[in-house]
N, CA, C and O atoms as a GROMACS GRO file, in nm:
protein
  280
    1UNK      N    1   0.084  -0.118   0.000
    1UNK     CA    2   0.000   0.000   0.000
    1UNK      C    3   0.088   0.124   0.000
    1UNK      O    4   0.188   0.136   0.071
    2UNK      N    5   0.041   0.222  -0.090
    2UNK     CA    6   0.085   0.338  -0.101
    2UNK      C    7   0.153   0.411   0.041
    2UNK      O    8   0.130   0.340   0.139
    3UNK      N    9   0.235   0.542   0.078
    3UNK     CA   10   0.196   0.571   0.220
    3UNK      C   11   0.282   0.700   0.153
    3UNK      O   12   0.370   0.694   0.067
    4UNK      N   13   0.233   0.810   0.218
    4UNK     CA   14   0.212   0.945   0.214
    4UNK      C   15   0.258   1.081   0.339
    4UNK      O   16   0.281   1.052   0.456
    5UNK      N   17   0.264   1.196   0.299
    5UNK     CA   18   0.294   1.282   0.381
    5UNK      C   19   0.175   1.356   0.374
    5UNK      O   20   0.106   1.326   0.276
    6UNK      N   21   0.113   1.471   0.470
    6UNK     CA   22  -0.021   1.532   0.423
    6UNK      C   23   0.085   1.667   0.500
    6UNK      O   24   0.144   1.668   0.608
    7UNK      N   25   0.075   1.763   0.399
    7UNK     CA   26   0.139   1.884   0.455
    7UNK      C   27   0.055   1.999   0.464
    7UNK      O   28  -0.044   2.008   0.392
    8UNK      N   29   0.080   2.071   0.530
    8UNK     CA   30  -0.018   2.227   0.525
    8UNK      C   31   0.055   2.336   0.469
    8UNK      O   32   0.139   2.409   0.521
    9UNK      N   33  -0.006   2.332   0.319
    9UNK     CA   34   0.038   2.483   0.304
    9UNK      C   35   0.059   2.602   0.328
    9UNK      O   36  -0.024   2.672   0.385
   10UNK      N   37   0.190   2.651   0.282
   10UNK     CA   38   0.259   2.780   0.378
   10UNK      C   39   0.118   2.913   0.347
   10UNK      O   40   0.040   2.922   0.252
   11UNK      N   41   0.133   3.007   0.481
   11UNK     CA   42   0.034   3.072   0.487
   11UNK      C   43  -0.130   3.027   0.463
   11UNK      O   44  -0.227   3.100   0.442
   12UNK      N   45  -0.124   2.894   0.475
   12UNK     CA   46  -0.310   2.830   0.439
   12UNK      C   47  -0.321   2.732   0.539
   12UNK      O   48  -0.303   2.614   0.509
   13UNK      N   49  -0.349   2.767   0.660
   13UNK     CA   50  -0.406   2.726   0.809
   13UNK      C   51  -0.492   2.605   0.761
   13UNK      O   52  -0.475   2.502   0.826
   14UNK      N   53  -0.597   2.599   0.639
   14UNK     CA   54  -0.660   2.494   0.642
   14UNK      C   55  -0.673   2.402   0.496
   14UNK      O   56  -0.767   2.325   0.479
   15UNK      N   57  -0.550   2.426   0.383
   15UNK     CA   58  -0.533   2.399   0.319
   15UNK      C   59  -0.414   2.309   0.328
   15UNK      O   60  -0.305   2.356   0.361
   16UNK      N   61  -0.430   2.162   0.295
   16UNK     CA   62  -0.356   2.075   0.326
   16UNK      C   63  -0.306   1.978   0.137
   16UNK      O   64  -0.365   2.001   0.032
   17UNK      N   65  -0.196   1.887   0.152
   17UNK     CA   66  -0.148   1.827   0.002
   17UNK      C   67  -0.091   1.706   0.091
   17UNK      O   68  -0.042   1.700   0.204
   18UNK      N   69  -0.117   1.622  -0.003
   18UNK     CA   70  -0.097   1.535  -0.037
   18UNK      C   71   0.044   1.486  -0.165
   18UNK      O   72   0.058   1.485  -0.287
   19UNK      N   73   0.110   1.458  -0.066
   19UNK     CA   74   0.282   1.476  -0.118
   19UNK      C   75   0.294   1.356  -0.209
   19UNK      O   76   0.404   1.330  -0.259
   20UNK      N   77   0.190   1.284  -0.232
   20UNK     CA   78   0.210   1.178  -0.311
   20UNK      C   79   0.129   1.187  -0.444
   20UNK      O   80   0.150   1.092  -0.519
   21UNK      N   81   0.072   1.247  -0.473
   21UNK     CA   82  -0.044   1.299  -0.532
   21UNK      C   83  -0.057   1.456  -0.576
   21UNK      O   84  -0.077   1.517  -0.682
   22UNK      N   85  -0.034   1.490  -0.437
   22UNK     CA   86  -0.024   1.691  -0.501
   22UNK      C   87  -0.162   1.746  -0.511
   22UNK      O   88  -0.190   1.859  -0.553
   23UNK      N   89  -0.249   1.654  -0.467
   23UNK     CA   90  -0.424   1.697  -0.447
   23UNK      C   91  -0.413   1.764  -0.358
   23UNK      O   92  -0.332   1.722  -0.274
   24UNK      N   93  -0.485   1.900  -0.325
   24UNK     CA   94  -0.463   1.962  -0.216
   24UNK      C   95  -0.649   1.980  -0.148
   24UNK      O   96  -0.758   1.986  -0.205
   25UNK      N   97  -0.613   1.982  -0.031
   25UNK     CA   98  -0.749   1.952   0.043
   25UNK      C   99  -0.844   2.099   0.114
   25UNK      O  100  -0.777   2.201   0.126
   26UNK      N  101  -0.936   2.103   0.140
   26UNK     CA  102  -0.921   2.192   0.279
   26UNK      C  103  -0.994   2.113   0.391
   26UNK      O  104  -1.099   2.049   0.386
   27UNK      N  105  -0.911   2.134   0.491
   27UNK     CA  106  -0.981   2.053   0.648
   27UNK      C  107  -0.989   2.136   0.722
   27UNK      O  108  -0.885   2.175   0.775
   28UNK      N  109  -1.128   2.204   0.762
   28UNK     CA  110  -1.144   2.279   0.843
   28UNK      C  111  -1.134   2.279   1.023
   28UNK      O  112  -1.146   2.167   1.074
   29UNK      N  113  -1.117   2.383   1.106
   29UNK     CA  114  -1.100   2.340   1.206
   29UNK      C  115  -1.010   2.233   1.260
   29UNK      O  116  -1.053   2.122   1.291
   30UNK      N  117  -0.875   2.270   1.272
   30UNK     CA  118  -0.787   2.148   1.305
   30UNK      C  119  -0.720   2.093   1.176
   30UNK      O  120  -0.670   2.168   1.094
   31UNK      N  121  -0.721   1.945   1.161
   31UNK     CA  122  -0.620   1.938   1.076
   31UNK      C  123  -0.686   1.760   1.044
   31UNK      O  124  -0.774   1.705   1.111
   32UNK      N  125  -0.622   1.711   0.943
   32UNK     CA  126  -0.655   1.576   0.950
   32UNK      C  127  -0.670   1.443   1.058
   32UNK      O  128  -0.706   1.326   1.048
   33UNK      N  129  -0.633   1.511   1.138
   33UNK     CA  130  -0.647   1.386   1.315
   33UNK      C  131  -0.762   1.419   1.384
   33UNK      O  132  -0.791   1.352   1.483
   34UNK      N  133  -0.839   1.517   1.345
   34UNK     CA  134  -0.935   1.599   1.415
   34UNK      C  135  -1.042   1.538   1.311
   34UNK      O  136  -1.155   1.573   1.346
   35UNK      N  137  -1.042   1.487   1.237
   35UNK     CA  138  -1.140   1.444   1.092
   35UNK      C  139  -1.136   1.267   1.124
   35UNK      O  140  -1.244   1.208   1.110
   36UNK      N  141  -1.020   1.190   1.164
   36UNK     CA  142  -1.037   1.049   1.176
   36UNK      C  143  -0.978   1.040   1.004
   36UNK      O  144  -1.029   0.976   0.913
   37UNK      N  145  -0.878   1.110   1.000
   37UNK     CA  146  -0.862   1.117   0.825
   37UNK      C  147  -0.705   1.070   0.821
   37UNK      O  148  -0.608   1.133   0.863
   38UNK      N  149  -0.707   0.911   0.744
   38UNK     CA  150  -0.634   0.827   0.706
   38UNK      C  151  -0.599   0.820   0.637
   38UNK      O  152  -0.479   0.814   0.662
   39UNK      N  153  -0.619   0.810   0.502
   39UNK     CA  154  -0.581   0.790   0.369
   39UNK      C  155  -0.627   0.945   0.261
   39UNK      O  156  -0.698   1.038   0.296
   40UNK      N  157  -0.573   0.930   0.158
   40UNK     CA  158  -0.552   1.048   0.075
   40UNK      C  159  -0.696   1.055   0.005
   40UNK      O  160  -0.701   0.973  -0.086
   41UNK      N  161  -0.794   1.115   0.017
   41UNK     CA  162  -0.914   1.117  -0.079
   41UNK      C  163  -0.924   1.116  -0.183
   41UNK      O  164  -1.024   1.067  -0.237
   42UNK      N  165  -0.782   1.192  -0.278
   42UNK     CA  166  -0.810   1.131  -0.418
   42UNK      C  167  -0.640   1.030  -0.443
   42UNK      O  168  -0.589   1.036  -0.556
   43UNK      N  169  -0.577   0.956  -0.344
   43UNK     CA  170  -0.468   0.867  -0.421
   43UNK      C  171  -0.506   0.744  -0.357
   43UNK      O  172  -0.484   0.634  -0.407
   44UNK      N  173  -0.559   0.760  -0.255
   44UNK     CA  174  -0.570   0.646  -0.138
   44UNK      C  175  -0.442   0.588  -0.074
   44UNK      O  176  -0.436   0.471  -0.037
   45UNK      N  177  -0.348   0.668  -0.064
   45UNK     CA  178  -0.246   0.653   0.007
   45UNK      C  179  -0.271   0.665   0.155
   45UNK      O  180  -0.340   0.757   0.200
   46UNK      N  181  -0.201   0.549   0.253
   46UNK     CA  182  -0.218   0.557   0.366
   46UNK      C  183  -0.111   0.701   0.443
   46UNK      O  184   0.012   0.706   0.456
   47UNK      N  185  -0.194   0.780   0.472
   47UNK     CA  186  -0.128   0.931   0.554
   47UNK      C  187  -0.028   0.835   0.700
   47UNK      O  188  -0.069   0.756   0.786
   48UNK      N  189   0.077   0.876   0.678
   48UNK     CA  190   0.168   0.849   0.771
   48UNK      C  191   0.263   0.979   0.859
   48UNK      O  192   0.322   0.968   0.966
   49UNK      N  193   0.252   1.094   0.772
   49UNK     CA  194   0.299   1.191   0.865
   49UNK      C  195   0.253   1.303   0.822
   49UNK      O  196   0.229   1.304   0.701
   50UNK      N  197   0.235   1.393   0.878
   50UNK     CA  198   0.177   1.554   0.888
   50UNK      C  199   0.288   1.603   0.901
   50UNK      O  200   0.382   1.558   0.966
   51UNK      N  201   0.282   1.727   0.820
   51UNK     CA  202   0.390   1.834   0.787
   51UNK      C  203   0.358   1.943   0.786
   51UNK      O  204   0.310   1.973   0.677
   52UNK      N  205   0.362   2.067   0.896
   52UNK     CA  206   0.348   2.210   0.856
   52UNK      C  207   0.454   2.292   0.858
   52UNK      O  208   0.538   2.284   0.949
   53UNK      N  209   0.463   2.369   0.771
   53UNK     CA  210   0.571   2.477   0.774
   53UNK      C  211   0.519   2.585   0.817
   53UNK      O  212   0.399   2.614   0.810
   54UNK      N  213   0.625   2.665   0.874
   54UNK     CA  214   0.646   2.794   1.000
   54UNK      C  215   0.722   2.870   0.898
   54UNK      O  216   0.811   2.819   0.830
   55UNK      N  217   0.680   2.999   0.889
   55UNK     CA  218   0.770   3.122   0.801
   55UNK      C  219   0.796   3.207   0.878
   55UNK      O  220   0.696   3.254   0.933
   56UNK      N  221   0.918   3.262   0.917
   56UNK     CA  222   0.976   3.351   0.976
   56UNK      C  223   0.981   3.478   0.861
   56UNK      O  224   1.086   3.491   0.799
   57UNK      N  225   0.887   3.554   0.838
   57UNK     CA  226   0.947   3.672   0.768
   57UNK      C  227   1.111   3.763   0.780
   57UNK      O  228   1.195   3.801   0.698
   58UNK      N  229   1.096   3.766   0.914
   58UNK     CA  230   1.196   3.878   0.923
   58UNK      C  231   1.334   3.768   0.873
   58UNK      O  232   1.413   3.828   0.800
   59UNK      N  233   1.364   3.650   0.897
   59UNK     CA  234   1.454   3.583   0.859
   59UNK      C  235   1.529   3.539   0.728
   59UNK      O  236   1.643   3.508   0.695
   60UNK      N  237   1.396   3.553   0.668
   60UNK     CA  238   1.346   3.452   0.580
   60UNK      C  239   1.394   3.346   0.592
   60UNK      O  240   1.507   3.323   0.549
   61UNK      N  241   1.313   3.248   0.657
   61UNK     CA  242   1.341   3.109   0.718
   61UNK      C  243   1.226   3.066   0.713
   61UNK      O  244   1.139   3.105   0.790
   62UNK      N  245   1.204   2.960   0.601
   62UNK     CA  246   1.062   2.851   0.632
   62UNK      C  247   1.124   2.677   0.699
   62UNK      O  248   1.204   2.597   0.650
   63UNK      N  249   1.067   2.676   0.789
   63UNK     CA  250   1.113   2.539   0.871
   63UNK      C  251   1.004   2.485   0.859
   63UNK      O  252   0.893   2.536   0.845
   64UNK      N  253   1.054   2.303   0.868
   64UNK     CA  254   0.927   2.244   0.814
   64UNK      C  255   0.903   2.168   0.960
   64UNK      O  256   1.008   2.137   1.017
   65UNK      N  257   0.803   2.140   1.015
   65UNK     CA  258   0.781   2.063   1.126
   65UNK      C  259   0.695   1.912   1.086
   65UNK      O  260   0.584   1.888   1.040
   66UNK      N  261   0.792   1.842   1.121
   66UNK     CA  262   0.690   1.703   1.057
   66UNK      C  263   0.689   1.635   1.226
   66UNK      O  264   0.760   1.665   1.321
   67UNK      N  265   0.564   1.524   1.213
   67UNK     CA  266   0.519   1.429   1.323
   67UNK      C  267   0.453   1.329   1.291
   67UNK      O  268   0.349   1.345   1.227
   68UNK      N  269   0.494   1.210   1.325
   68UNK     CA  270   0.431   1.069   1.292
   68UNK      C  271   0.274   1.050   1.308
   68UNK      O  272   0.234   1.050   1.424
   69UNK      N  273   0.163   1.030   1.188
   69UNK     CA  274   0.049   1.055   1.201
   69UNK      C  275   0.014   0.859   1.288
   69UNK      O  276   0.058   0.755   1.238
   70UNK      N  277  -0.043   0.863   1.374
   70UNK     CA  278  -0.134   0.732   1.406
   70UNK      C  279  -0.239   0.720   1.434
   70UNK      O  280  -0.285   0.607   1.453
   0.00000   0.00000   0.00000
């Protein structure tokens, strides 16, 4: 079975992708763990980690924060 990253796009709080696929979602309120949301809606890849990135303007520094989805 497929297996996947689900990231949140920079500056889009509820706009999320699918790193295997590149379908991008919106999940309101919270994030895909808050939904019971497993697999990719349009690849069906099993979601294994969440990824959001943090932008530091004044730096210019985007850091990516990833965490094991279960």
């Amino acid at each position: 079975m497929a297996e996947c990253t689900f990231r949140r796009q920079v500056g889009q709080d509820e706009t999320w992708e699918c790193l295997a696929c590149h379908a991008s979602w919106v999940v309101l309120k919270g994030g895909p763990k808050e939904y019971d949301l497993h697999y990719c809606p349009n690849c069906g890849a099993k979601i294994t980690k969440l990824e959001r990135t943090i932008s530091n303007a004044e730096d210019d520094v985007t850091t990516i924060v990833s965490e094991d989805y279960k």
